[in-house]
Each structure stands twice: as C-alpha cells, then as structure tokens.
N, C-alpha and C positions, 0 to 999 in steps of 0.2 A: 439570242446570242448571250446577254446578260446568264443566262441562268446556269450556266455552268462556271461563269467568270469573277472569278478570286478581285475583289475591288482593293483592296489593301494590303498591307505588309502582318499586320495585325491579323485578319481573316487570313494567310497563306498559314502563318504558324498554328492557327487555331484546326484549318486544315488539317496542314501536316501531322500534329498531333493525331487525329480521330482518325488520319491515313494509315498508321501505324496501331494506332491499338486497337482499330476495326477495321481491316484492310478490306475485309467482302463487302461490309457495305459499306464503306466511304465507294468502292466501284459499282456495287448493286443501283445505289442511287445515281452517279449520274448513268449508268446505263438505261435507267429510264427515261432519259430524255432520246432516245434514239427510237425508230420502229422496228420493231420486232413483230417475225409473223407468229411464231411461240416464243413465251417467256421461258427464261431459263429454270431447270431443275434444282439444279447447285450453281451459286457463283465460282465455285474456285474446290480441284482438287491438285494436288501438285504434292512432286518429292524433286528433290537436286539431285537422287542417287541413281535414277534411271537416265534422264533423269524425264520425267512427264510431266506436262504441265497445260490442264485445260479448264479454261475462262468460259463462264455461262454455260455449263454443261445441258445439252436437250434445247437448247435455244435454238432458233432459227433466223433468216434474214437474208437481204441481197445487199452488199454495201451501195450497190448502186443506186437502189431506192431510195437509201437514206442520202445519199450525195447529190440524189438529183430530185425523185419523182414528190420526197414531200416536202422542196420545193418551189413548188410549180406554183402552187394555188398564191401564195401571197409573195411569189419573188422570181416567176414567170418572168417578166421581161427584164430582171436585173443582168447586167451583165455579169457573167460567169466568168468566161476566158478571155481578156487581153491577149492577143499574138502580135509580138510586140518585128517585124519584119531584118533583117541582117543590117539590110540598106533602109537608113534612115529617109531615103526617097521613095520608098514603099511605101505602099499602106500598109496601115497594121489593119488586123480583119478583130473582130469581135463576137463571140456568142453569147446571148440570151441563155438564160435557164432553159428555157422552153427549147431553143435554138439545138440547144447541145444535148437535150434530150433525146432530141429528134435525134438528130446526128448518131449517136452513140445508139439506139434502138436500129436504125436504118445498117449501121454497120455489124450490129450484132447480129441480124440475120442475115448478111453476106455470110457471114463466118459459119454459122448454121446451115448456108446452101452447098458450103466448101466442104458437111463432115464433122468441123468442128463440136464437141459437144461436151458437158460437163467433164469436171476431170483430165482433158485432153492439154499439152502443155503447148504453148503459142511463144517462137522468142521475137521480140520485135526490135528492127534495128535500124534504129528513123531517124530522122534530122529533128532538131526541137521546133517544131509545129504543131499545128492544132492538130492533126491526124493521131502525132503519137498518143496525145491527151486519150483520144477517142476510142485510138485503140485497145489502151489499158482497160479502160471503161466499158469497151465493148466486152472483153472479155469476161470482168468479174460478172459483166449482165447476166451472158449464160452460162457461169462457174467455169467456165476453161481457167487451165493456170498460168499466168501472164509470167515472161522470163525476158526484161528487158535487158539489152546487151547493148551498151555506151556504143556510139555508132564513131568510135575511133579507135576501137578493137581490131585488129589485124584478120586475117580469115579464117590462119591457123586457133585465133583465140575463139574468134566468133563458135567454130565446128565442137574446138573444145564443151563451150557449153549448152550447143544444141545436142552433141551426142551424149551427155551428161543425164540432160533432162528426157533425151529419148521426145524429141518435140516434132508432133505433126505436120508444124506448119511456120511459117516465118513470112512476118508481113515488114516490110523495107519501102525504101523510095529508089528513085534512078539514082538522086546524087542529091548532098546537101551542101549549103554555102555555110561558109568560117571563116568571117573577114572577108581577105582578097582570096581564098580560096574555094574553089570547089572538089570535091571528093566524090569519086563516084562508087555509093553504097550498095548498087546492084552486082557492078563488076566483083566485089569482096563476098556476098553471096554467094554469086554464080563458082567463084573459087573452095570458099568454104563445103558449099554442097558437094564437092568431090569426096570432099572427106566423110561425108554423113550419108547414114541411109534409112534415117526416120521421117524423114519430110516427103510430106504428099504435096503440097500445095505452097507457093510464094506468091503474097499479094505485095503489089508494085504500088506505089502513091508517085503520081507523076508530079515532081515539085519542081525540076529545071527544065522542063521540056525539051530533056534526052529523049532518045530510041534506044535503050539499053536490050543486050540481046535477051527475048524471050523465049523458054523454052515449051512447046508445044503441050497442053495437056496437063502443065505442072505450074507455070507461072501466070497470071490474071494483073489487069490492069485496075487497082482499084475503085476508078470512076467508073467501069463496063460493072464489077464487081456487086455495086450498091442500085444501079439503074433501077430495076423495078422491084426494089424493096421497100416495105413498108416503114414510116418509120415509128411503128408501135411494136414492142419488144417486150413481151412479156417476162420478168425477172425470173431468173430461176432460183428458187429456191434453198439456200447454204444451211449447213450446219455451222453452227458458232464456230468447232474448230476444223470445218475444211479446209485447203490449202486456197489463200488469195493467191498468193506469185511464189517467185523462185528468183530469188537475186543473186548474185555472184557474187562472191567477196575471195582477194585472195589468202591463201592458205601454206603453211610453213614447212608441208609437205611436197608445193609444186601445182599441185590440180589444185584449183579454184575451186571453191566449197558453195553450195548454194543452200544458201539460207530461206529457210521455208517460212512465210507468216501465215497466218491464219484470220478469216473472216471478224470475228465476233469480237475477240479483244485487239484488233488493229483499229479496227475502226473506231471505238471507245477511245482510246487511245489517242491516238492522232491529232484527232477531232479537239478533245481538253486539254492536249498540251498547246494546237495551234492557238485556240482562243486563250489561249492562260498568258502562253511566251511572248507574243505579240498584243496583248490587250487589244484584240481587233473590235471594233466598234461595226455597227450595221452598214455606212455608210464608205466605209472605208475602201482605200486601193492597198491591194498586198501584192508585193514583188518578190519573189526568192530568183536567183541569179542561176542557182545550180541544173545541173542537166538532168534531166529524168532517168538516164540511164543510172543514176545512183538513186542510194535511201534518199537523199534530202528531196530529190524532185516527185521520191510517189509519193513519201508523207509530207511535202509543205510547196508544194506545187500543184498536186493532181487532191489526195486524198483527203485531206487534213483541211484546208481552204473549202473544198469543194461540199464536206460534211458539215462548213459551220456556215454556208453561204454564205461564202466570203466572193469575191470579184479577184482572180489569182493574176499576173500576170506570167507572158511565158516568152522567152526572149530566145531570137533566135541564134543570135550573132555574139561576140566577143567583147572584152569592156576596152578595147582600143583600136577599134574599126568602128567609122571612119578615124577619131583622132581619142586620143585618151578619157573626154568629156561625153563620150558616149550614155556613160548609167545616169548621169547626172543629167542628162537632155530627156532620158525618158522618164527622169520622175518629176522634171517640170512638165513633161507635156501630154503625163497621165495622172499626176499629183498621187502619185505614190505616197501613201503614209504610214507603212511597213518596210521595212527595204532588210532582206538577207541575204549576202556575200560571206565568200571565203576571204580569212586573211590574205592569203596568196594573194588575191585580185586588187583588194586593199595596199596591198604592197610593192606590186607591180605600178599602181596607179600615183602611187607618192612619189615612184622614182621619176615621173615625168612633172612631177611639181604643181604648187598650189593655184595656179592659174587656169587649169582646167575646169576645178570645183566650181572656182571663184566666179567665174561666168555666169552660174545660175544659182537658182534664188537658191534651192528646197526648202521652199518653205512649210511644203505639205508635209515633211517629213515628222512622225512623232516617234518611232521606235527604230531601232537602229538594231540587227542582229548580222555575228559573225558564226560561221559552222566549220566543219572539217580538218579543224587542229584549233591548238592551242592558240590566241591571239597574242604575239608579246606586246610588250608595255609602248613602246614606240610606235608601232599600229595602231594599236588602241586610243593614243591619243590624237592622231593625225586624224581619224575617224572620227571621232567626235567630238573635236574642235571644227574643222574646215568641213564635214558633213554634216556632222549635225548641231552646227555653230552651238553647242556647248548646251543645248535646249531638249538634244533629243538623250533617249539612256537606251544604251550599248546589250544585248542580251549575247553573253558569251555562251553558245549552246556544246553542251559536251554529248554525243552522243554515239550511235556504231549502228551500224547495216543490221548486225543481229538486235539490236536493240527496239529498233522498227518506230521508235519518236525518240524525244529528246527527255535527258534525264537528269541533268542539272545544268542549270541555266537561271539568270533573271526572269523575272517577269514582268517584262513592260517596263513602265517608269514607279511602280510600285516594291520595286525591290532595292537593297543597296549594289552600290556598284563597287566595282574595286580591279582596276586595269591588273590584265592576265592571270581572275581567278574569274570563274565559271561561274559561281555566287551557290545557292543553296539546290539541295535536289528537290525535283516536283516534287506533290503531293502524292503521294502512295509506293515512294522512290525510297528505298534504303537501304544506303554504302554504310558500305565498313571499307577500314583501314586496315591491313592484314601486316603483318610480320613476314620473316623469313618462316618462321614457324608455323605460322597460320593463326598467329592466336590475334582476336582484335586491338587494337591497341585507341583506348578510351581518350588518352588525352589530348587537347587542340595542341597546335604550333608543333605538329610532327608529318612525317608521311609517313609513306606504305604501302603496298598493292591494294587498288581500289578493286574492291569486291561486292557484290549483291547481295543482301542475304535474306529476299523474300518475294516473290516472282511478282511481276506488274502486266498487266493485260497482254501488250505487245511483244513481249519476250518473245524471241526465236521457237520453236519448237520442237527443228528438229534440223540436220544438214540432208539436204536432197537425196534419199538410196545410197545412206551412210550414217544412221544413228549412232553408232561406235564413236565417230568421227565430232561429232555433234557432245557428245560425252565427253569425249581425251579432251575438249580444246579448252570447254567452257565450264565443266562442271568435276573433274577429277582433280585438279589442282590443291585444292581448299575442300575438302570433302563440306557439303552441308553448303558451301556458299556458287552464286556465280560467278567468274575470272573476269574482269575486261581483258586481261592481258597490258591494262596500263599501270601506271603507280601516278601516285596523288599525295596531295600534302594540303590540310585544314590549317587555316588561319585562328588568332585568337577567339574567330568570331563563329567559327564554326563552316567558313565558307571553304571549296575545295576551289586547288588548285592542277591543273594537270599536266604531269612532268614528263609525259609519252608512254612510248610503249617501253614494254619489259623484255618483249621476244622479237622474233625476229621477223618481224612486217617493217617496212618501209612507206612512209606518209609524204608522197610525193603532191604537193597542190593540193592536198587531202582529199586524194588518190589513195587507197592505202594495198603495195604491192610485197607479196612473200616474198622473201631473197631465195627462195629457192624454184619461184616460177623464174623470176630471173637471170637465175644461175641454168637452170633447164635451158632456156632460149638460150644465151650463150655456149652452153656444151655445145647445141645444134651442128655451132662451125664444127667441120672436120676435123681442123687444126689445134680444138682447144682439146686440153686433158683434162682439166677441170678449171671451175671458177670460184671465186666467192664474193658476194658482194654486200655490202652495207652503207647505213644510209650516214652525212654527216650535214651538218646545218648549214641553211642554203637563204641569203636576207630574204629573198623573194618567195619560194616554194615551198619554206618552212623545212625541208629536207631533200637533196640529191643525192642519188646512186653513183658512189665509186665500186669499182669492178678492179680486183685483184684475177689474172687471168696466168692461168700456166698454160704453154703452147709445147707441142709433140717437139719441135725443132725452134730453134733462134728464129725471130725475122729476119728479113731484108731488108723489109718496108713496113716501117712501126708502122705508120701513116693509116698505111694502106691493110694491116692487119685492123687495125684499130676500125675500119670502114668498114670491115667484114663484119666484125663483132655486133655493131650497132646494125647494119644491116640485117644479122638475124634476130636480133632483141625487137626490130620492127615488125620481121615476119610472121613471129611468133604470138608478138601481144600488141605490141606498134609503139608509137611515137614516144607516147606518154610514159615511158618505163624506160627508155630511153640513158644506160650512165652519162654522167657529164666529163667522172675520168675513169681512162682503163689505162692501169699501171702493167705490163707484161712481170711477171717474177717465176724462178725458179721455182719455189714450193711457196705451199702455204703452212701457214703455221697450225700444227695439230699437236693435241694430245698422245698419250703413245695409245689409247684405243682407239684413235682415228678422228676424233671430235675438231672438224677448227674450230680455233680459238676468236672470236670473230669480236670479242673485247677487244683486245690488241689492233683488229683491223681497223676497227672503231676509233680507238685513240690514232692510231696513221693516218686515217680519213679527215680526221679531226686537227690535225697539224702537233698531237698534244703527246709527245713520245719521251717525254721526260721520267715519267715512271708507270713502265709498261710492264713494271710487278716482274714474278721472278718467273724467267722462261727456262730454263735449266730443265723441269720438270719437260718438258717441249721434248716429239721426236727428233727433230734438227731444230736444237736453238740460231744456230747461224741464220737459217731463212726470215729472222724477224730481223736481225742486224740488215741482211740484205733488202728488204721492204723497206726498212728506214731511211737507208741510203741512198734508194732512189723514188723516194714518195715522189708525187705530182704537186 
C-alpha cells in the first residue's frame, strides 16, 4: 500500500512538481506497481483536437486480476466487501478476498453460458448489494462492457440507455429496499424492455423473495444461473485502451451521454488517487456512502478500494432509516476509519441535530471525505466538529463522471484544509484558469473557467457511438485545453475553489441532470407547449429544479396540472429529477433568434429580480415583467 502513498505535504509538492515536468513517467512508474500481462509500448500519445487520447499503448491486462487474483496469496482471507444490510436487524454478510474471487469467477461464467462475450454491453440495475459488486466484476472478467443504470431511473430512462448502448443483456433483482420502502426493479424492466430490442437475456437476483413475472426463454433466475459453475474464471485478456463500462451522465442536448473509460489508465488511476485521498493504511475500514449506479461507487466503492486491497464497505439503505444516527452506528460497529458522503446527506443530517452524532463515539474515524458538489462553509464545519470531533481532516473531493477519479482534493491529514475549497490538484492533475477569451490567467485571488490542460490516465475517451459529441462538449470550447464546464477561483495559496457549473446541467444531491432532459420529460404532457427549467440554491440538496411551464390553454386546476407535470418528469427519468416549483406563464423569455434567456430564469428562481439587465433587446419584454409577478 505504502509504495504508491504520498507521506507528506512536502513529498506531494515534490510530486506534483516531476507530475508536471515528467508527466509519462511520473505515470510509467507507478504503473509498475500494477500486473500487467505486456508492458506498455508508449506511455502516452494524445491530442485535445481530435480529440485522442491513449495511456500505455500495446499493454495488456484484466483490471480484475489486479483487484482481486494478486491478492489472493498474501490477503486471501482479508475481508474485501462489508454489506452493510437496510435493516440494522439484519446481518450484514461479508466476503473474503478469496470468497469474492470465487464469486465473481462463478458469475463470470454464467454470463459466458448466457452468450455474453468480450466486447458485448451488460446494463445492470440492482439494489446496492454484494451482487451488484460482483456483477461489475464479473463482467470486466470476461471484457464485456459494464453500463450500470442507478436503479431509481424510471423505465422510460432505463430503455433510453439500453437502447443507447445496444446492450445484450440486463442483469436486475425482483425488488430492492430504501428505508421503509420497497421498489420493485423487475416490474421497471419488464416495462423498459417494451421499448428495446437488443436484449437477449435478463438475469434476476432474488433479493425480497418476490415471484416477479418471468418471461420464458429470456429471463433466468440468478441462483439457477450460477448452480454448476465453476468458480475458476479465467481473465480475459484487455488492451490498455478497451472499453471497461459505459456510464451515463446527463447531457444539455436532452439524450444522456455515455461516457466510455477505459482498462489501463482507470485502473492506474483510481487505484493512486484512492490510496493518496484517503491515506488508507493495510488495516483499515473504508466506507463511501455513494451508490454504484454513479462514478463515485465504481471508482471508490468497487474499483479503487478493491485495486489497493483495501476492506470497502457497501450500504444498502439510506442515512435516516431507521432514525437519523444510522452512518454513525455503522462506523461504530465496523470501525470505519475512512468515511465518504455527500454534502446533501451531511445536510440533511444537521437538520435533525446534534444529538444523533453525539451517541456514538467515532472514534475509529481518521479521514473524513465529502464528493458531488461543492461543500459550503456551514457543512463543513458541522462535519468536522460533531463527526470528526475536530481530530479528523475533511478531503473536499472535486471530480465528474468523465473524469473517472478525483482531481483536486486533500490528501488525508497531510494536506491544508480550508472549509469550501477543494485544496490542491493531485499529482499529475493540471487546471488552468480560463478567461472569457480562453487566455490563462496566472495570478492567485481570481477565478475563471476551470480547464485541463494535459490528459491524466482516466480521462474519458470518448461519448458511447458519438465522438462528435464527446468533442463539442469537452474539447472545442478552449481549443488545446479540456472544459469542466465549471468555473473556479484560487486562493492566495494556490488552492481552488468551486463556484459550479457555467451551462446548463443542474447538481441535484449531486445528481447532475441537463435542463433539457428535463424540459423533454415535461413536454411529454400533451398540455405543455414548452418548458424551461433551472436550478436555484436549495439548504439541503445543494440545488432544486424550478420549471417555468407554458400550457396549450389556462388551467382549471393549477393543482392538478402541476400533478401531471411531475408525473411525467417521474415516467420519464423518475423521482430524483423531480421540480420542487412549477410556475404556469405565458411565454418565456427569449431572444429575437429564439434562444431562452435562462439567466433571467435563474435570477427569478433565485428570488433576486432586482437587476435583471436590460430586456428591451427580448422578443416580448412584457413575459419577464409577467414571471416576476407571479414568481413562486
């Protein structure tokens, strides 16, 4: 573990430094610490104008090998997977190295008797259980393309990105628990697959012991599935830049974009940031909160823990079921000593007060990390005062789904801190500060569009059967550099701060949804003519959806139109996309080429219509007088 792991503030800069003015092999060497079945030809060739970009070219390898098979011999019985159960009356179950070897080989050739074979895309839409783990796992075994889909996607969404990926096969459970709820994930399938006609096969994980209808020929009961397989699975063999998965992220066209990683430098990747960000030790428990159905749960749940033999934990349940004190029961009574959350959860959990925390010791606790938006100050300090009684240090991690790990962030208790900035970029990580012009701008105590301006192993590759698209979002902007699409601002000290996005994505619970997949769900209704929506600041979720909605005719029944509207935002993508207000108005405010003005919307959303700049220019200035006057 130690030999990849930055011990000091001193050694990260001495890093950083040789990251930058020897970027191949400051990454050639640690990629040595990984197994490889051939060594690489070239470390790195790349251009931002195509743009192309491949790490360890001519290398070979299974990530799976490396996460699990070398291992075996000196950390065989360690445990691997904590499943940490909904119902704190449960057991939680546990796998061995060895255990989960097994497991993941045993399932790898079910999938091999179903068809499945290198290349082939699998989307999986599971309850967070040890299965999901297995299944990801199973797949990169035999190179299939893993495409997991957050299993509180809607059917309409789920289809969208099976028919996307053109996927074989979709492996699900009957139904999964959330809280006091349950969902049933087979019935949203059985629905979805109307809509698709690349799926040969659906494997079933029986996790509530439902009887979910199966269809003949097409659907297989996971436990019948595995019965007499073996559980020795021979890896298959990847090229450095094969395609691992395909993840979804939304996009400011409407269609959700899948983000492709690749083999060789993910796993490199992942692997040094997890041990870097979290100073994980041999002995250690690591917890991350997040669901697998996003970035944070392949690279710092599944990938990332799992490549530095780490003991990951994986929770199934919600952080106030049964009562608010829920996180904080499981890292007394696994001695968690890593622990990563979203603000959102963090903020939700203040609002029930400090008597929850205060019940239990943590005293296992040494590193404290927040992900999927910005942390404000007020969090930040609630967090590591009553969580980490003021002992543990905070890792504010700034990262994105195309980015595939984390990219500026603390490290450990090795780094400075400073509540609602991010702190410095990893080693072999370098932003620049962009202008409206594109030109860098050198000095601290400014912002500016945070940009890239020199590829790192995990970088995206490409958008799923849409390089174009992959192009316009992330690499046309700033000719020569890569786009976050967010803006930032450095401190005296050189540390970034991150002030959101610039376009037009919305960071719900850090969730992050297009306003125009959105606006698409809403058109759905019959009734609407058009929508527009934007996000404005929400204490808890860090950002909610207000919807400005133009209807064919007046209502009757605000009410009850308002019920229609959210009912198809449900059908289409579900819950989680969800506005909190929808204002009915005559028009919306446009340019005379048709462009809305969604600044404007922004400041309405915002409560802030005091100078809402000059509308005159507007095809009807009256429709922004009328939005004003009856904001929400």
């Amino acid at each position: 573990m130690s030999n990849l792991q930055i011990k000091s503030f001193e050694e990260y800069q001495q890093k950083y430094a040789k990251s930058v003015q020897d970027p191949e092999g400051f990454w050639a060497e640690i990629a040595e610490h990984f197994q490889w079945k051939r060594k690489w030809d070239q470390v790195l060739e790349w251009n931002f104008e195509e743009p192309k970009i491949e790490w360890f070219k001519g290398a070979t390898l299974n990530i799976t090998e490396n996460a699990l098979d070398r291992h075996l011999a000196d950390r065989g019985d360690k445990v691997a997977l904590i499943w940490e159960p909904n119902d704190p009356k449960e057991k939680n179950i546990t796998y061995t190295y060895s255990e989960l070897h097994s497991a993941v080989c045993q399932f790898a050739n079910a999938l091999k008797a179903r068809g499945i074979v290198k290349g082939d895309r699998v989307c999986i839409y599971m309850p967070m259980i040890p299965e999901l783990t297995i299944a990801v796992l199973a797949c990169a075994r035999i190179g299939a393309i893993h495409s997991v889909i957050f299993a509180g996607f809607s059917a309409s969404a789920v289809a969208d990105r099976v028919n996307d990926a053109q996927a074989k096969m979709i492996i699900t459970a009957d139904g999964l628990n959330r809280g006091t709820k349950q969902i049933p994930l087979k019935r949203v399938i059985d629905e979805a697959l109307e809509m698709c006609n690349s799926i040969e096969s659906v494997i079933v994980h029986n996790c509530l012991g439902w009887t979910p209808s199966m269809t003949d020929q097409r659907d297989f009961w996971w436990h019948e599935c595995i019965l007499n397989e073996s559980t020795a699975c021979q890896a298959e063999e990847m090229n450095a830049e094969d395609m691992l998965f395909i993840l979804y992220t939304s996009g400011s066209t409407g269609k959700p974009k899948g983000v492709v990683h690749t083999c060789g430098g993910y796993m490199v990747y992942t692997a040094y940031t997890f041990q870097n960000v979290f100073q994980y030790e041999e002995n250690d428990i690591y917890w991350c909160t997040a669901d697998i159905g996003w970035i944070t749960g392949h690279s710092y749940i599944v990938y990332g823990p799992l490549l530095s033999g780490a003991t990951t934990v994986m929770f199934e349940g919600i952080p106030t079921y049964p009562d608010p004190g829920r996180f904080w029961q499981i890292i007394d009574k696994h001695g968690v000593n890593q622990f990563l959350t979203a603000p959102t959860a963090i903020r939700s959990l203040m609002a029930f007060g400090e008597e929850h925390v205060l019940s239990y010791s943590l005293d296992s606790l040494k590193v404290l990390g927040t992900v999927g938006e910005p942390i404000n100050e007020e969090a930040w300090k609630w967090y590591y005062l009553h969580v980490g009684k003021e002992r543990c240090s905070i890792t504010d991690n700034w990262w994105q789904t195309e980015t595939g790990g984390i990219m500026i962030s603390g490290l450990g208790n090795i780094s400075p801190m400073k509540p609602s900035y991010a702190g410095y970029p990893i080693p072999g990580i370098q932003p620049v500060l962009l202008d409206q012009k594109g030109k860098e701008i050198t000095d601290n105590e400014m912002e500016g569009y945070l940009c890239i301006k020199f590829p790192w192993p995990s970088i995206l590759r490409t958008t799923w059967g849409d390089h174009e698209r992959c192009k316009l979002t992330y690499f046309s902007h700033y000719k020569g550099y890569y786009f976050t699409g967010d803006a930032a601002k450095r401190d005296e000290n050189g540390m970034y701060r991150l002030l959101g996005r610039v376009d037009d994505v919305i960071n719900v619970s850090g969730h992050r949804f297009g306003t125009a997949e959105i606006e698409n769900a809403i058109n759905t209704n019959s009734n609407v003519i058009e929508s527009a929506v934007v996000g404005y600041p929400h204490p808890v979720k860090g950002q909610s959806i207000y919807a400005f909605v133009v209807l064919d005719k007046p209502s009757d029944d605000i009410e009850n139109s308002r019920g229609e509207i959210v009912e198809s935002v449900v059908a289409q993508i579900g819950k989680i996309a969800l506005p909190e207000k929808i204002q009915f108005v005559t028009g919306l405010p446009k340019t005379r080429s048709g462009k809305i003005m969604r600044r404007i919307l922004r400041k309405v959303a915002e409560g802030d219509t005091s100078n809402l700049g000059d509308t005159s220019t507007l095809l009807d200035p009256l429709v922004v007088e009328e939005i004003v006057a009856n904001a929400l």
